[in-house]
Backbone bond lengths (Angstrom), bond angles and torsions (degrees), N, CA, C in turn:
res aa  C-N    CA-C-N  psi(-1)  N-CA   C-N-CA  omega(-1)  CA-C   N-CA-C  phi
1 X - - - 1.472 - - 1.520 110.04 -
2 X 1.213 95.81 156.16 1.938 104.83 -175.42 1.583 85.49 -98.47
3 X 2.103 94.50 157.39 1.562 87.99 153.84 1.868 92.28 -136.06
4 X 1.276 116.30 166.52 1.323 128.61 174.37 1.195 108.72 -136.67
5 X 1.512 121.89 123.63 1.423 145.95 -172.77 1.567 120.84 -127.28
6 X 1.979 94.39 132.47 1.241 78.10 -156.34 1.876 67.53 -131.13
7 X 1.993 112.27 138.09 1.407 93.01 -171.53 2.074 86.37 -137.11
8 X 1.586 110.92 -168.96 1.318 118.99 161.50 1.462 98.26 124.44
9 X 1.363 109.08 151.41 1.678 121.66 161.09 1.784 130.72 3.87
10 X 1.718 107.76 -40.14 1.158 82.99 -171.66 1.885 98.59 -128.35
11 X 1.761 88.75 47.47 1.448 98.09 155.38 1.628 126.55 -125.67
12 X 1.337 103.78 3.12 1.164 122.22 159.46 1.419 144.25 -38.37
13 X 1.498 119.02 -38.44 1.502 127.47 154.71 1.366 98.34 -111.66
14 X 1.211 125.56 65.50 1.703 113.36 163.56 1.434 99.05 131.21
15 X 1.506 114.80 -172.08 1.801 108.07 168.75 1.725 80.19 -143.05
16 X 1.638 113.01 120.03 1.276 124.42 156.49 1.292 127.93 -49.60
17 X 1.370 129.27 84.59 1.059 150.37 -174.72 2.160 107.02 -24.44
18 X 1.051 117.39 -47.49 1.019 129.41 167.60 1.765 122.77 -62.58
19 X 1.445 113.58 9.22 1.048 135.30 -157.35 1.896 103.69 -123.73
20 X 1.455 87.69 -59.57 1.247 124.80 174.86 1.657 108.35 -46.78
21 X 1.302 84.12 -77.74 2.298 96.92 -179.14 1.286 106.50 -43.30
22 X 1.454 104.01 -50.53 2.167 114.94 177.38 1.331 111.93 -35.66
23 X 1.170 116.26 -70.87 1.630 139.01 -173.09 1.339 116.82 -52.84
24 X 1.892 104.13 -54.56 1.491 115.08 -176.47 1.849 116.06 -72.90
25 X 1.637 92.05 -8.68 1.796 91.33 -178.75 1.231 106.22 -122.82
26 X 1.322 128.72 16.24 1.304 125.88 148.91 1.458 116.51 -103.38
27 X 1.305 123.56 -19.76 1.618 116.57 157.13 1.154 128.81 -73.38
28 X 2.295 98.65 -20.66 1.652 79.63 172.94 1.906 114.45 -80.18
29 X 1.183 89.68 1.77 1.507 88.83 -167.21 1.366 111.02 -103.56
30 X 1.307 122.80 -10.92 1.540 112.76 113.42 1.793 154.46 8.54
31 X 1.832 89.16 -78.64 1.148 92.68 168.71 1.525 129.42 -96.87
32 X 1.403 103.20 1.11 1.187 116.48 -172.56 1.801 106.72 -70.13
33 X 1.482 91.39 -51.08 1.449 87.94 169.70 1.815 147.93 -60.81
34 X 1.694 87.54 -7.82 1.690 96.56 172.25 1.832 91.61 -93.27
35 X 1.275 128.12 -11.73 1.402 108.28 -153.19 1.817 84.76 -107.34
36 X 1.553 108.08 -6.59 2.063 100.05 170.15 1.519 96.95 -100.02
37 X 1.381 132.24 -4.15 1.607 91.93 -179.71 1.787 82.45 -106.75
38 X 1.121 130.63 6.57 1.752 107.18 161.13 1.291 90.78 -92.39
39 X 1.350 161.55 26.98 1.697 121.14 150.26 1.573 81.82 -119.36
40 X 1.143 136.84 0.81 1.754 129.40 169.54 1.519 98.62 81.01
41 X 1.252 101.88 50.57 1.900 89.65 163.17 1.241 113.59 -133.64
42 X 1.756 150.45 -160.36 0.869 146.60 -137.23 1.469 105.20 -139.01
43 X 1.722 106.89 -57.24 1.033 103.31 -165.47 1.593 86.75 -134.51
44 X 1.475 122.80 164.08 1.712 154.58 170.25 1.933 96.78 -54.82
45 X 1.205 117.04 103.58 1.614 103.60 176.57 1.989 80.80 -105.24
46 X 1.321 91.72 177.39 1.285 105.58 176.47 1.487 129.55 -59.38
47 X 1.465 104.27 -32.26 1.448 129.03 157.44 1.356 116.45 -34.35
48 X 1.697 103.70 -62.63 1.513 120.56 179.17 1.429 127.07 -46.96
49 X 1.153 92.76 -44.15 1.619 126.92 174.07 1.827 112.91 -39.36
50 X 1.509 75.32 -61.26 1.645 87.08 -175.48 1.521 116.38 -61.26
51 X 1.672 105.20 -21.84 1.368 114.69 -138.27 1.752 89.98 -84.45
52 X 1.390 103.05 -40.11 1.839 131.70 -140.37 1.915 99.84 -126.19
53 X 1.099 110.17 91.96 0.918 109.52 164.81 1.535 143.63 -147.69
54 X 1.292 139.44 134.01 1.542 128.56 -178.34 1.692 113.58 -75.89
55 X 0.866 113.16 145.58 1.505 118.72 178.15 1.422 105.68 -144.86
56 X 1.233 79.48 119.10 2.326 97.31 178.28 1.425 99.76 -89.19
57 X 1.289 117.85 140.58 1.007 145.07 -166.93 1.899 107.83 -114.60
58 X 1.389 129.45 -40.85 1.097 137.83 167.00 1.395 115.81 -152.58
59 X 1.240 92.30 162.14 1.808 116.78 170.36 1.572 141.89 -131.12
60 X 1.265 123.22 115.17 1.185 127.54 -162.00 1.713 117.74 -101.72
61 X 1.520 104.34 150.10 1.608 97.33 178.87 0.988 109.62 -84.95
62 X 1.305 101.90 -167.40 1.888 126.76 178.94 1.560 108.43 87.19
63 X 1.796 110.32 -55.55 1.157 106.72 173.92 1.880 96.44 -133.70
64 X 1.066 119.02 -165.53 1.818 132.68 178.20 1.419 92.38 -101.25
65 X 1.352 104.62 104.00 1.528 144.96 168.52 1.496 120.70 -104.14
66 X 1.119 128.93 67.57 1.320 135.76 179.21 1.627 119.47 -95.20
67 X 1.344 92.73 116.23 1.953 93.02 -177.77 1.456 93.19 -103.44
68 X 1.297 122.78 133.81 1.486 121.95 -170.13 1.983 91.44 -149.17
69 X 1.298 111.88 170.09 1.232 117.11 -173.03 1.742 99.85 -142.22
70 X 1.294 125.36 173.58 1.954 122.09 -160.50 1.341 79.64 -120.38
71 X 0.784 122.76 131.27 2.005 155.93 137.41 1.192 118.74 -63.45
72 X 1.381 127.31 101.36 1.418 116.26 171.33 1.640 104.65 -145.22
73 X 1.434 106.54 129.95 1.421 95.69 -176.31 1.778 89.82 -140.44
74 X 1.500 108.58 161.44 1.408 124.37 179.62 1.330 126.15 61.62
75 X 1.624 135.66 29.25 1.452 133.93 -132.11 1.619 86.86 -103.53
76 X 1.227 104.07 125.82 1.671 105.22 149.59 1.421 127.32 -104.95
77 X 1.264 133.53 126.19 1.173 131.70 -136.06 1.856 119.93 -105.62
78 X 0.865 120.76 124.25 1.493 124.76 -172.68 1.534 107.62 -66.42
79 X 1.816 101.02 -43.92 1.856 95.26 -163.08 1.731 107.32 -88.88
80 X 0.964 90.53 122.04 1.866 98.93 -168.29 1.370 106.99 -53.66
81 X 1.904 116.16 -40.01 1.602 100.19 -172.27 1.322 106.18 -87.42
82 X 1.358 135.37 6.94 1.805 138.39 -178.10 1.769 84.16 -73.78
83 X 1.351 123.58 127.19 1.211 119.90 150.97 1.244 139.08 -43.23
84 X 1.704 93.56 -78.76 1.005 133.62 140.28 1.938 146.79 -110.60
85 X 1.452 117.95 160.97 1.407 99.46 -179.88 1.516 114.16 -140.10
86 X 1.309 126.37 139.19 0.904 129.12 -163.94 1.797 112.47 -142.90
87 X 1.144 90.71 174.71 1.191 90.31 -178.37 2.305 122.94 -53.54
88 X 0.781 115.57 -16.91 1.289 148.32 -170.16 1.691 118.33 -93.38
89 X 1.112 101.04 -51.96 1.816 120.67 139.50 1.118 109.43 -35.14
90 X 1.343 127.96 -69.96 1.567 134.91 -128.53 1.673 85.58 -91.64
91 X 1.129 125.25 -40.10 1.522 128.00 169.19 1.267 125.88 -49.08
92 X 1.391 112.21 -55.44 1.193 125.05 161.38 1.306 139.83 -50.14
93 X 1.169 114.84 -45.74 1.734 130.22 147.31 1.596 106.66 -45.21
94 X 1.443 111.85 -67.22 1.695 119.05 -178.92 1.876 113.23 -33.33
95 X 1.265 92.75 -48.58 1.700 97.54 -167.16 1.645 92.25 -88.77
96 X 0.976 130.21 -57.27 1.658 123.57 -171.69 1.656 99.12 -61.57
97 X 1.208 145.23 -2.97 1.459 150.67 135.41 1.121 117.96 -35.73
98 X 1.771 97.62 -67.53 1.308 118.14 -178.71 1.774 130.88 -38.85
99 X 1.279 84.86 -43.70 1.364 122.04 -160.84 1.606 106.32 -82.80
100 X 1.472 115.64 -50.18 1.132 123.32 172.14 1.714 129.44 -66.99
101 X 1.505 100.08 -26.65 1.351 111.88 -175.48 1.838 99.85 -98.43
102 X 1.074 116.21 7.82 1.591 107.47 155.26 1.503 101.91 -105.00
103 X 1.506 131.13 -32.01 1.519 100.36 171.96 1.698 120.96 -68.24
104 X 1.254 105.88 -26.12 1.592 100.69 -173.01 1.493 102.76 -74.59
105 X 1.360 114.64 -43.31 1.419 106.36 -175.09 1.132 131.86 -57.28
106 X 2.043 114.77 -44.43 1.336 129.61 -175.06 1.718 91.12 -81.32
107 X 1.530 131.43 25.14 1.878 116.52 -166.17 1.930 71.23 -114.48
108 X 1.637 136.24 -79.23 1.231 145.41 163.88 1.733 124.66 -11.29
109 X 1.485 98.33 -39.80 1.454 110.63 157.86 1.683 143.48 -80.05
110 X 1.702 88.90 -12.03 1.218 131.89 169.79 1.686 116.20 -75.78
111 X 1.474 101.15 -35.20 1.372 115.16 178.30 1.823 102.60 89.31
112 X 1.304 105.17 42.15 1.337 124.79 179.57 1.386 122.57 -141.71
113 X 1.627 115.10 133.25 1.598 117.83 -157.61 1.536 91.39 -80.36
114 X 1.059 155.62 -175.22 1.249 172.37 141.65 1.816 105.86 -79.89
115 X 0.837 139.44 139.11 1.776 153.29 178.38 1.262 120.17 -94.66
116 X 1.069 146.79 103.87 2.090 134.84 162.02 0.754 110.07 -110.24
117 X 1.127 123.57 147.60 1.472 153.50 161.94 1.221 91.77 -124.64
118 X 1.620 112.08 136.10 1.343 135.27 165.23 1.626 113.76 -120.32
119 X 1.198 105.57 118.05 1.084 127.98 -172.60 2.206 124.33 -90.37
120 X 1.332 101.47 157.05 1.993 80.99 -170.49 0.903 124.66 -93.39
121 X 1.560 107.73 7.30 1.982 113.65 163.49 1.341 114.42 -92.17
122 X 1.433 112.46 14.42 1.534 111.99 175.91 1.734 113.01 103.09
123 X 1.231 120.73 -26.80 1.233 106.87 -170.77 1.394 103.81 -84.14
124 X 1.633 111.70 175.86 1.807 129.07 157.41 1.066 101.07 -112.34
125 X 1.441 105.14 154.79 1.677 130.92 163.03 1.771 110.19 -100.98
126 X 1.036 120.77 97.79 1.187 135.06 170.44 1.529 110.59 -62.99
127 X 1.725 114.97 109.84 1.648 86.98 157.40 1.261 111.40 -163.23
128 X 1.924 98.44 127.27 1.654 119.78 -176.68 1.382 113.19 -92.29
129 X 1.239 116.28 115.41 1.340 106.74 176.32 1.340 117.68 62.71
130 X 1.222 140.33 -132.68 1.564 126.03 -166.11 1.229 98.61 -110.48
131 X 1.582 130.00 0.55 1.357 141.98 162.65 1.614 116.80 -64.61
132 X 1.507 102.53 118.74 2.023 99.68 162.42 1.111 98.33 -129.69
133 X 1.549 93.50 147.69 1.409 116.59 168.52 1.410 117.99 -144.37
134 X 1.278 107.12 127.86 1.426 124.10 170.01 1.657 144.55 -36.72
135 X 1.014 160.69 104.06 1.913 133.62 -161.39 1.321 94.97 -140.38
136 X 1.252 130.23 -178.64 1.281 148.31 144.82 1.580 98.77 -90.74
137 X 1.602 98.69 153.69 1.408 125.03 -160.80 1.740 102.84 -62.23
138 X 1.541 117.49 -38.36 1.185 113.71 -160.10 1.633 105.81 -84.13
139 X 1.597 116.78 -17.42 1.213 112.15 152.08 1.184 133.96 -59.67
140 X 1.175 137.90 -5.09 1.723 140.11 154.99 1.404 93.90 -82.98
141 X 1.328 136.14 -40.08 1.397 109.49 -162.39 1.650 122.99 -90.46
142 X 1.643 93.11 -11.56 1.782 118.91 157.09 1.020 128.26 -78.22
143 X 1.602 124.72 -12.35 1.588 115.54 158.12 1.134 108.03 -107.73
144 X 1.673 155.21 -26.99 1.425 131.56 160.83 1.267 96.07 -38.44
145 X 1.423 133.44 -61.84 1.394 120.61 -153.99 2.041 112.04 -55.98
146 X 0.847 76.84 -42.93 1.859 99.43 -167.49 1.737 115.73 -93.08
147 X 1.167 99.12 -13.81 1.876 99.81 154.33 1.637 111.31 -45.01
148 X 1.321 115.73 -77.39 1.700 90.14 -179.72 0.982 134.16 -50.00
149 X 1.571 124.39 -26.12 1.478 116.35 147.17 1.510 164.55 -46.40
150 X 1.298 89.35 -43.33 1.783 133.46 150.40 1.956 93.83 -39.37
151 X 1.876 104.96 -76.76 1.339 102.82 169.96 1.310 139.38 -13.12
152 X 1.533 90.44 -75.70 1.564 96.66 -167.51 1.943 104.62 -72.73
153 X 1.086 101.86 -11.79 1.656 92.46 -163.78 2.440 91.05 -77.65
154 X 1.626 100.11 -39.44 1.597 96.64 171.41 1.125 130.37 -39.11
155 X 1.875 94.89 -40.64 1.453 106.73 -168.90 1.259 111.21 -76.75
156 X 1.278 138.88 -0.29 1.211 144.95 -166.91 1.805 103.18 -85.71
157 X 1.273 103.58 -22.12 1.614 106.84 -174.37 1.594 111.82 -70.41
158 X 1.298 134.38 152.79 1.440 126.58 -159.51 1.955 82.16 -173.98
159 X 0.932 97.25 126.83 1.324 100.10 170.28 1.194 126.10 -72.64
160 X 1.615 126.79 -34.19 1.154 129.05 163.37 1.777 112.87 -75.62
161 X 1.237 104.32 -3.46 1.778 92.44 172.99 1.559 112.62 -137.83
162 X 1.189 114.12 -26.58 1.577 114.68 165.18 1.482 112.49 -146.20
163 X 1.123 91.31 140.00 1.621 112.31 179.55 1.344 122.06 -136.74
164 X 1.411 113.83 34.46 1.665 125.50 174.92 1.490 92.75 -178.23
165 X 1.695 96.69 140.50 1.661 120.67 157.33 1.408 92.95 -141.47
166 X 1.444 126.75 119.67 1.459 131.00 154.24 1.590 95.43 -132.11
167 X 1.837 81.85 175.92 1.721 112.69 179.18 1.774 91.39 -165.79
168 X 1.463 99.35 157.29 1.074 113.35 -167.88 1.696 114.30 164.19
169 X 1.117 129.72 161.21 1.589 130.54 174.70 1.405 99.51 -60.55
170 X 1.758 108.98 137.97 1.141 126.02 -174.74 2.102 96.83 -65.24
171 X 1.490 109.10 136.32 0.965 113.21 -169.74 1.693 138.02 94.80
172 X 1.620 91.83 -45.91 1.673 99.47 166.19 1.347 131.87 -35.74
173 X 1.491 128.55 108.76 1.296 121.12 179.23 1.680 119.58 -40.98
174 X 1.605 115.12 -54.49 1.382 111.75 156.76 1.134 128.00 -88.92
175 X 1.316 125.45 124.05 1.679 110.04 166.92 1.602 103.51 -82.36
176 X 1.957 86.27 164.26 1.598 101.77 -163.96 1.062 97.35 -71.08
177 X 1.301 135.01 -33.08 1.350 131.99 -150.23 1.685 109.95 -115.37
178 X 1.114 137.97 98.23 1.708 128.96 -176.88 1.614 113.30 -130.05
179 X 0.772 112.84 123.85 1.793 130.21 163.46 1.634 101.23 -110.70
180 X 1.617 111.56 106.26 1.302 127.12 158.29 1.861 117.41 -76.02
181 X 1.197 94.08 -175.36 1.626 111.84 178.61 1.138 108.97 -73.33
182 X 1.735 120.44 -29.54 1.765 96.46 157.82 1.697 120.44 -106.94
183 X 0.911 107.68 54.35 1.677 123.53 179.24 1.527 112.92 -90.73
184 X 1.222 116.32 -27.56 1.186 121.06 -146.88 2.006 106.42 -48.89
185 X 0.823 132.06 -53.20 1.134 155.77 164.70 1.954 116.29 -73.84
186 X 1.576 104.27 26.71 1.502 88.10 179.84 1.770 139.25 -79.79
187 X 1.846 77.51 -23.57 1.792 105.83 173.38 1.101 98.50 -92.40
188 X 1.482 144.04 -10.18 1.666 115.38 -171.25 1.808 115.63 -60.03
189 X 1.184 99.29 154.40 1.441 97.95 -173.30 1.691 108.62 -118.03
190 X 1.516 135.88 120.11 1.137 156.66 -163.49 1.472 97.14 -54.92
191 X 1.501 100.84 132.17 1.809 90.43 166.91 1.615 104.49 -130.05
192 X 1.456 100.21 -174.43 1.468 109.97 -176.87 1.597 124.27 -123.87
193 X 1.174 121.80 148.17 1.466 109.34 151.13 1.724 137.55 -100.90
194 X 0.862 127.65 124.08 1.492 122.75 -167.27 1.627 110.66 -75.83
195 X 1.374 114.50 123.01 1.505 102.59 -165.65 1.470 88.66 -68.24
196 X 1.641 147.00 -71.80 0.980 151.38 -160.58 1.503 106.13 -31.42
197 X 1.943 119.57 125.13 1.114 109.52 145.94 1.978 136.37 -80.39
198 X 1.171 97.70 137.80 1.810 104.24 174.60 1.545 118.76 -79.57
199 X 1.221 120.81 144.96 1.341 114.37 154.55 1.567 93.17 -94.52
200 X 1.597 100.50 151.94 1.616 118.72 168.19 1.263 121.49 -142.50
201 X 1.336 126.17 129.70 1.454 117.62 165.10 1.385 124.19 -107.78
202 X 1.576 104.45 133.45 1.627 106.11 -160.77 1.722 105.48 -160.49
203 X 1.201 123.05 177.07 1.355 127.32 166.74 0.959 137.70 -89.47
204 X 1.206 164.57 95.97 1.603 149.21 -157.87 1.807 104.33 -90.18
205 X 1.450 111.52 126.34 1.489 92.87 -171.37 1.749 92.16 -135.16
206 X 1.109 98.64 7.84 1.473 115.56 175.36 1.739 135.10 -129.60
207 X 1.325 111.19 108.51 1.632 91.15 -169.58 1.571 88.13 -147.56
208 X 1.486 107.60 151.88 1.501 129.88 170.72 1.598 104.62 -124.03
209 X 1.439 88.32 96.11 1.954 92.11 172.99 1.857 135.31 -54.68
210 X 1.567 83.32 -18.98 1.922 99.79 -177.54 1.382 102.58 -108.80
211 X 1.566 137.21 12.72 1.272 124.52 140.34 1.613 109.63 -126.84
212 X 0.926 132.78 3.24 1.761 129.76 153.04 1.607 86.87 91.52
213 X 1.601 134.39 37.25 1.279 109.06 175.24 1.392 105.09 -143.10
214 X 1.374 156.49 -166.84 1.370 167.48 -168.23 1.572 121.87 126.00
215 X 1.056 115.74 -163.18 1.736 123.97 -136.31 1.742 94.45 -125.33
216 X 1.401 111.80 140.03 1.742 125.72 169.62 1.508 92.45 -124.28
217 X 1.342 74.26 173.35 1.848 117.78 169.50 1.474 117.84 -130.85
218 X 0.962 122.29 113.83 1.473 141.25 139.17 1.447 136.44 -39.16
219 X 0.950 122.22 35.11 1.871 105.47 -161.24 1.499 116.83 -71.61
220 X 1.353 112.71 -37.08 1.799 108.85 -167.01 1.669 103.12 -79.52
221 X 1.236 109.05 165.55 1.756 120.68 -167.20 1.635 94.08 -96.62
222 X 0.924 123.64 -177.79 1.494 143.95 -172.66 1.508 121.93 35.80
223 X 1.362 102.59 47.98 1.028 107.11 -177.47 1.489 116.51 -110.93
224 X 1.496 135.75 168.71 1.630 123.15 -178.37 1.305 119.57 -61.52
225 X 1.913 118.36 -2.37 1.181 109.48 172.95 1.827 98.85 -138.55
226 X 1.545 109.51 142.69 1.450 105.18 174.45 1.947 107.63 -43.20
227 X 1.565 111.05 165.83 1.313 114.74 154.26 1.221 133.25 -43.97
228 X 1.470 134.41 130.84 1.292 118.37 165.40 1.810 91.40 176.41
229 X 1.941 77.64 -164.80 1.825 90.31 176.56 1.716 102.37 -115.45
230 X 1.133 114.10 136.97 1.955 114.79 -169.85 1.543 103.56 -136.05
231 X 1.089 97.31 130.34 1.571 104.99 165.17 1.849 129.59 -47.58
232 X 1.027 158.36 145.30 1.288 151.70 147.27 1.506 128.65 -119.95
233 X 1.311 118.78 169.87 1.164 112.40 -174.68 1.886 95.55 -150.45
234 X 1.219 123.58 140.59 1.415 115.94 -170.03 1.633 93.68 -112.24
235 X 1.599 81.85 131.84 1.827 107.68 -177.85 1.681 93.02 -84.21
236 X 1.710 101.63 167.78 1.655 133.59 -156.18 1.546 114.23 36.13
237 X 1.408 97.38 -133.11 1.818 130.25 -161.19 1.777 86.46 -99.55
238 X 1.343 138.99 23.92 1.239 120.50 173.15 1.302 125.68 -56.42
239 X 1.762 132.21 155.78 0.842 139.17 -172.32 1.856 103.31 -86.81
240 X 1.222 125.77 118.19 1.474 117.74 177.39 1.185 110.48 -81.25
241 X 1.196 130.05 -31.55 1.596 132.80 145.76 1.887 104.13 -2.76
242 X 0.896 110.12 -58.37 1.661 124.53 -155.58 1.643 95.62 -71.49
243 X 1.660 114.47 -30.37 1.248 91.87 -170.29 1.654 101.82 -112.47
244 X 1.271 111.88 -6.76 1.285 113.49 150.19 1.710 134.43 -31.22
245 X 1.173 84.53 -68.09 1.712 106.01 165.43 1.744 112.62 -69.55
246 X 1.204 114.78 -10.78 1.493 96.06 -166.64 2.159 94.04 -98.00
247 X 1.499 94.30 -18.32 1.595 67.26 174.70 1.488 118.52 -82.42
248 X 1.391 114.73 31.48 1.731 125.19 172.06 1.368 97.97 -98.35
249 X 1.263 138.39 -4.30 1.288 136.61 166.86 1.643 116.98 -96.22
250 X 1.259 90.85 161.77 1.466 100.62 -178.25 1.739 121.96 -93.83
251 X 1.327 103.89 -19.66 1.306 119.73 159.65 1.649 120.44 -160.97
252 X 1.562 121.19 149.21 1.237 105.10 -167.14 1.335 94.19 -152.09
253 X 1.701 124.15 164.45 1.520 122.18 -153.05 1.463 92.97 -114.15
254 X 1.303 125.15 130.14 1.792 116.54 173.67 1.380 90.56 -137.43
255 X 1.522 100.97 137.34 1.550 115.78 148.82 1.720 128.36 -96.93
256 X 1.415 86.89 111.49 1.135 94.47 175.76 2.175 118.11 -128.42
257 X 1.790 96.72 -178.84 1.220 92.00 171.62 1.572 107.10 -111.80
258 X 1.751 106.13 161.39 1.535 94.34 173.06 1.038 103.35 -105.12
259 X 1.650 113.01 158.04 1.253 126.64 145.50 1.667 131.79 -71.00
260 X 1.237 143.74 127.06 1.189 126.58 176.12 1.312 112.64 -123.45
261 X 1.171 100.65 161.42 1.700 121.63 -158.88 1.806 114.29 -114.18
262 X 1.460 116.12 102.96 1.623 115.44 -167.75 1.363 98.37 -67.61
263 X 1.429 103.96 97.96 1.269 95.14 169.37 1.554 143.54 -104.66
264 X 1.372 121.68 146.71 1.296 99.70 -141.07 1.673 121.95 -93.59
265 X 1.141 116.66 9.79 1.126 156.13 -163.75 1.482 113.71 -104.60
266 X 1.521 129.27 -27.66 1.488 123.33 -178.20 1.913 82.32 177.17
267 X 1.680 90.86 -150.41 0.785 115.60 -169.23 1.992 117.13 -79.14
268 X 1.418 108.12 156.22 1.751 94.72 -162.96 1.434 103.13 -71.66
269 X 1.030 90.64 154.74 1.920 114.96 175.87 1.564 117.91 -118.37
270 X 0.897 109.14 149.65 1.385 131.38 -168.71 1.622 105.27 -59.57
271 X 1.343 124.41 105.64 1.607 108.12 -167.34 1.890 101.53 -102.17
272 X 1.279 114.07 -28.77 1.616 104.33 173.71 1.775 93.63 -160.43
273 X 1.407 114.96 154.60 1.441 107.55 144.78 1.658 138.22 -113.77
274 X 1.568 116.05 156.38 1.631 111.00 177.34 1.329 103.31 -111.45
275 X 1.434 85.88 110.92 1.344 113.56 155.42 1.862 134.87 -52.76
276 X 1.142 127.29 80.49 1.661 146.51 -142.56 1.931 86.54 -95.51
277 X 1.766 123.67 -47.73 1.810 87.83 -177.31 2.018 59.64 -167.64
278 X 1.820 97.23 153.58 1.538 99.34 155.87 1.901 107.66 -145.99
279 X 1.592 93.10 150.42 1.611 92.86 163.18 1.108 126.35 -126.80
280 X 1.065 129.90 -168.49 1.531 137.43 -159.90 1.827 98.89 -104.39
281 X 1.444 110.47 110.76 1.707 124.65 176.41 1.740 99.84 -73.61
282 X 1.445 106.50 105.32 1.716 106.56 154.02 1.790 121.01 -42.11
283 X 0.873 132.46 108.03 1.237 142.07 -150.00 1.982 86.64 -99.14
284 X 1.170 152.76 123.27 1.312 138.12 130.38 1.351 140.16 -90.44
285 X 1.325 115.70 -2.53 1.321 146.12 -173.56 1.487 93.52 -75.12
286 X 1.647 101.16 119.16 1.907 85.44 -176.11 1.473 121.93 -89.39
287 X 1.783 103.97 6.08 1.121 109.62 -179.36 1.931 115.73 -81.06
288 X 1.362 100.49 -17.90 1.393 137.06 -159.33 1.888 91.35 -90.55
289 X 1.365 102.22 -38.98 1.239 79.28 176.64 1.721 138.85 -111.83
290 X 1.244 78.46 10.61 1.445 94.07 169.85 1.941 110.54 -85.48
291 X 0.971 123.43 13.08 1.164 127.48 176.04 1.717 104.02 -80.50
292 X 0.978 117.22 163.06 1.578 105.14 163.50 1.865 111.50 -160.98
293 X 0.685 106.47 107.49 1.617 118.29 -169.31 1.558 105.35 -54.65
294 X 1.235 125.29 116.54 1.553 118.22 166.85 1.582 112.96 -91.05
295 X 1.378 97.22 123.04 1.796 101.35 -179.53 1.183 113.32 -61.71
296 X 1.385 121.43 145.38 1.397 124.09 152.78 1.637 120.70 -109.47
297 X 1.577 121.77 81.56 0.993 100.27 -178.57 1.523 133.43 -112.95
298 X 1.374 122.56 131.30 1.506 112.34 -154.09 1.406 115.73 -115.55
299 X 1.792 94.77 134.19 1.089 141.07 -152.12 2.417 86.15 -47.68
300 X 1.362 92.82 -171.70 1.324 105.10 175.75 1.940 111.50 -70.83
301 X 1.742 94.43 -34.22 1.398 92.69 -163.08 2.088 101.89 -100.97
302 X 1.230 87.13 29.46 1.698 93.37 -162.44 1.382 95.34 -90.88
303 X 1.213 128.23 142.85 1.994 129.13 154.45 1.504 106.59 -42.37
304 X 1.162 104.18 135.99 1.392 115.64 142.91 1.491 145.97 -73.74
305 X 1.290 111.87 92.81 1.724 110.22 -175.58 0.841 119.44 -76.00
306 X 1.392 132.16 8.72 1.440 102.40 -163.26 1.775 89.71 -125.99
């Protein structure tokens, strides 16, 4: 049996249920992600659900003491050299994740790229600094996926309210898995600002006027940033008015700077952009203009997407 422990200050008269759900649904989501890149899918369908599951068995006071065991029945398997997979597998991947995504992370925070070599029996050669370390292949492709997860479950640590997240075999003096009281920040990943400003052309189809930030699109190629959808945030005393109106366009020109993200996994990626002034692109293409962007703009009491 597994156990997962979650301890500190503000589990002491009770365990805050809101504490509880946090912890227990970011570890399961955790493992979810070593148990989607062995059947090769993306996301948890309901199917999956059934397929892949933890089941707690008990619960203890003082702190959230959960002994739970992995469920897996019917798996067809994506990684050709995994024989087989089992519940026992799926652990093993989880913690050698674990394990791997604090050296790459704390190597990037270090102000150091991480190294691979991929090898044709399946493994990588990891190497930070004068450190190597060994993995199987599907462990690189189980912590890109599961880094933001890893995240949010760190961020959960607070010294005045938690000061432990482990998992590990029920009994084990160490568990495999531990986030202490100074963890909180062990996966964060370092970013940058680019002094150079860009011109870009893109869509804005997302904006929050009472925090100055929301979501673009990218579509055309050769531009200062690959294709995609990117977060922003608009630098000084700007008028939001301006970008109000611009998601009534179909495309519009902003200069901005990027932020970049050391990432530890390849090459850097685009982690948000600042938006410095934007205008409205004359569109003549009549295919271009028959597009028409529907705003989304949200109110004070609206979520923030972007």
């Amino acid at each position: 049996m597994l156990e997962y422990k979650v301890d500190g200050p503000a589990l002491k008269d009770g365990i805050p249920l809101h504490i509880a759900v946090a912890s227990l649904d970011s570890f399961q989501a955790v493992l979810d992600k070593t148990y989607l890149v062995a059947v090769g899918s993306k996301k948890m369908s309901s199917r999956d659900r059934n397929v892949f599951q933890l089941k707690a068995s008990s619960f203890s006071r003082g702190s959230l003491v959960a002994t739970f065991e992995i469920i897996l029945t019917g798996v067809q398997l994506a990684l050709p050299f995994v024989g087989t997979l089992g519940p026992q597998n799926i652990w093993e991947y989880t913690k050698d994740t674990f394990n791997f995504l604090k050296v790459v992370c704390g190597s990037v925070q270090n102000g150091e790229k991480p190294q691979y070599v991929f090898k044709n029996n399946g493994a990588v050669t990891v190497k930070t600094g004068n450190t190597v370390n060994n993995y199987y292949a599907p462990v690189i492709q189980i912590g890109e996926s599961a880094l933001p997860n890893y995240q949010h479950l760190a961020h959960l640590i607070d010294p005045k309210k938690l000061d432990e997240i482990s998992a590990g075999q029920s009994g084990q003096e160490k568990p495999d898995i531990f986030i202490g009281k100074n963890d909180r920040n062990i996966f964060d990943i370092p970013t940058r600002i680019e002094k150079e400003t860009i011109r870009l052309l893109c869509e804005i189809y997302d904006f929050n006027k009472y925090k100055n930030v929301g979501r673009l699109s990218v579509k055309d190629q050769n531009q200062p940033v690959p294709p995609g959808e990117y977060s922003f945030t608009i630098d000084g005393s700007q008028n939001y008015v301006d970008y109000i109106y611009s998601m009534l366009k179909p495309e519009v020109e902003l200069a901005c700077l990027v932020e970049l993200e050391s990432n530890p996994f390849g090459d850097d990626k685009v982690h948000q952009l600042h938006i410095t002034g934007v205008k409205s692109k004359q569109i003549t293409d009549s295919n271009a203009k028959s597009r028409v962007a529907q705003p989304n703009i949200e109110g004070r009491k609206g979520e923030d997407q972007a």
